[in-house]
C-alpha positions as CSV (number, residue, x, y, z in Angstrom):
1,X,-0.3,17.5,16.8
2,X,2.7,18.7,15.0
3,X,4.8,15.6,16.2
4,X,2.6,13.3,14.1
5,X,1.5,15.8,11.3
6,X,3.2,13.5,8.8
7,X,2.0,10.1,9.9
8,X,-1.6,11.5,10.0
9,X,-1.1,13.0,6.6
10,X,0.1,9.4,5.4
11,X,-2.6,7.9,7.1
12,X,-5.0,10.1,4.9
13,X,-3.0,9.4,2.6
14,X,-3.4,5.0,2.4
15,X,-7.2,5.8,2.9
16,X,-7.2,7.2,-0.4
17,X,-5.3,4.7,-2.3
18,X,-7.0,1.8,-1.1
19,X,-9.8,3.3,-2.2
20,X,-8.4,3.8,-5.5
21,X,-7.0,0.6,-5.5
22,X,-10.0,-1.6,-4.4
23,X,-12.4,0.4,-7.8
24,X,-8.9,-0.2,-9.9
25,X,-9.0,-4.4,-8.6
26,X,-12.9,-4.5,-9.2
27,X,-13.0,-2.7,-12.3
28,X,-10.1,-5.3,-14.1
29,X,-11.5,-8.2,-12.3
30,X,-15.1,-7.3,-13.2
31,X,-13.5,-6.8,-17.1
32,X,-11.8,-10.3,-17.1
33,X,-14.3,-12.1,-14.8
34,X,-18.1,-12.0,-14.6
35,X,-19.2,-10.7,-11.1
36,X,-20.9,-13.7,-10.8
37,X,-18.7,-15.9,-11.1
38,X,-16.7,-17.8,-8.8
39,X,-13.3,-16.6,-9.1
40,X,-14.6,-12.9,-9.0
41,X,-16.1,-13.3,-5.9
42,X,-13.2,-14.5,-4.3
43,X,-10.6,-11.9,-5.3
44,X,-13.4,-9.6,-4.1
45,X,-13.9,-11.2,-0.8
46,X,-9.9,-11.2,-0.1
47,X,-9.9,-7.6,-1.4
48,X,-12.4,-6.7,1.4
49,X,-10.4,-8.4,3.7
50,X,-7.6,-7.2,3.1
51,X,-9.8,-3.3,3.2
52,X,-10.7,-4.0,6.8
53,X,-7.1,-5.1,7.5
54,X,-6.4,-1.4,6.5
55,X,-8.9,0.3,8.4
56,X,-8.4,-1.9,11.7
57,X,-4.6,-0.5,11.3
58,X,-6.4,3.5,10.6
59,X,-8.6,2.5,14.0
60,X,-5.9,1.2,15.5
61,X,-3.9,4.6,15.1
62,X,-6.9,7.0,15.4
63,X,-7.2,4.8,19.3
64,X,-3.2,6.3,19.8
65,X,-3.9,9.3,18.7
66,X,-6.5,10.1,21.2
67,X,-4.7,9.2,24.3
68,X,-1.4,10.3,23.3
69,X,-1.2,13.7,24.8
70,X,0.3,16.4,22.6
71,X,0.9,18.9,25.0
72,X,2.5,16.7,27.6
73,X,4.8,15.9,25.6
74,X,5.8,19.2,24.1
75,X,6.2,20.4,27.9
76,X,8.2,17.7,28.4
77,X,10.3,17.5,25.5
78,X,11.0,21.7,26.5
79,X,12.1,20.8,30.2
80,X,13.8,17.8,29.7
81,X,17.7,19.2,29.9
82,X,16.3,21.7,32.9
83,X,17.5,18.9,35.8
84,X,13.6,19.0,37.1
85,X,13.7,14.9,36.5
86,X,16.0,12.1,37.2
87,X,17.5,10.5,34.3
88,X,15.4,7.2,34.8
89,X,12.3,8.9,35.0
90,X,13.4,10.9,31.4
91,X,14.1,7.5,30.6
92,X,10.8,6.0,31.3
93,X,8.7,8.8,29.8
94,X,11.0,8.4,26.6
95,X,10.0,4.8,26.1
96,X,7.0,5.6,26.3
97,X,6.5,8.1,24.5
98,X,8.2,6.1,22.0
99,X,5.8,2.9,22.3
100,X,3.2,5.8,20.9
101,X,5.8,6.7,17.8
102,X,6.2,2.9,16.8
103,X,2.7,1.7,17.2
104,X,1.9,4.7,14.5
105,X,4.5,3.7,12.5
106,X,4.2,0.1,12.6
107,X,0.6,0.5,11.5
108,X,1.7,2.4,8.7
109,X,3.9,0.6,7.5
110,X,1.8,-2.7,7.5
111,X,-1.2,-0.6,5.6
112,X,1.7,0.1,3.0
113,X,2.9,-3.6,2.6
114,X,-1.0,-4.1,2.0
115,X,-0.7,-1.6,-0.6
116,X,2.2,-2.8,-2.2
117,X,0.3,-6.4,-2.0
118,X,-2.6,-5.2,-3.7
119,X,-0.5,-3.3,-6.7
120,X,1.1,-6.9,-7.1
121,X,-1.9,-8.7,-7.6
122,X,-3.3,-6.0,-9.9
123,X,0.2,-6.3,-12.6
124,X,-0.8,-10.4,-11.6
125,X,-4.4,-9.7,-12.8
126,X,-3.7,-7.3,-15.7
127,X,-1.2,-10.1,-17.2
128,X,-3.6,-12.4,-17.2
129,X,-4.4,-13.5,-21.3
130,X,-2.2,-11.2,-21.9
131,X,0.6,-12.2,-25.2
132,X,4.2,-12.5,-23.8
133,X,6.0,-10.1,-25.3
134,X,9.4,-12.2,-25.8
135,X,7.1,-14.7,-26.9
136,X,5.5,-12.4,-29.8
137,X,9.3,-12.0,-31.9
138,X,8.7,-15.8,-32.2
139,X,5.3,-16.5,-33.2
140,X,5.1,-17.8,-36.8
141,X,3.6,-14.4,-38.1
142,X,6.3,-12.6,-37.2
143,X,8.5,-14.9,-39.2
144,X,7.1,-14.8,-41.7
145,X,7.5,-10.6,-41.5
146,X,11.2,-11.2,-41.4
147,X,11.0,-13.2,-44.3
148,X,9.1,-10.4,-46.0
149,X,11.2,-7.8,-45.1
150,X,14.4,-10.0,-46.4
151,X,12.6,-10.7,-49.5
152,X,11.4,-6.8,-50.5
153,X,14.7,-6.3,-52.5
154,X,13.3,-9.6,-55.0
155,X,9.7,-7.7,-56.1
156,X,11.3,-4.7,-57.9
């Protein structure tokens, strides 16, 4: 299905990443949260939600794919300047033709704003009890380095 070749390999593609994504999430949630615990258990629950988003979208596409006749529309694409079909009936196969295309795409496209979603919440998670680092110039330690640093010249 050389039409699709690159949506299927993107497909493929998302399948992989939310995998890496989802052991990424649990790893840094199970390191700043115990699995237990309350607040672990519901990222997790909204991270296999979010999973089976995903694959509904994969399903979804995989259900296109196998009615969408490859062939046919190779054969059609070949005779469609040969004057063998009116130009409303071109029309109408276009369409739908197309209808296949942007369900594909639209799928994909939702499975990458998931993705996208899911690297947000991990930069969210992985800032979490973390220092600001604009904050760390003034902390009182780091003062009192300055001072240090001014005051070098007077210990000679």
């Amino acid at each position: 299905m050389r039409v699709l070749k690159e949506d299927v390999a993107l497909a493929l593609d998302q399948l992989e990443r939310m995998d890496k994504k989802k052991l990424t999430l649990l790893n840094v949630l199970a390191g700043r949260f115990g699995r237990e615990e309350l607040s672990f258990r519901k990222f997790h629950t909204v991270i296999q939600e979010v999973e089976k988003l995903l694959y509904l979208n994969i399903r979804s596409i995989l259900n296109k794919l196998s009615v969408f006749d490859a062939a046919e529309f190779s054969q059609f694409t070949g005779t469609i300047n040969s004057g063998r079909f009116t130009s409303t009936f071109i029309q109408k196969k276009n369409a739908l033709f197309n209808e296949y295309f942007t369900h594909v795409k639209g799928c994909l496209a939702a499975n990458e704003e998931i993705l996208l979603k899911l690297d947000q919440l991990l930069l969210e998670i992985s800032r979490l009890g973390s220092a600001d680092y604009d904050a760390a110039l003034e902390m009182p330690c780091m003062q009192e380095l300055t001072a240090l640093i001014g005051q070098t010249k007077l210990y000679q």
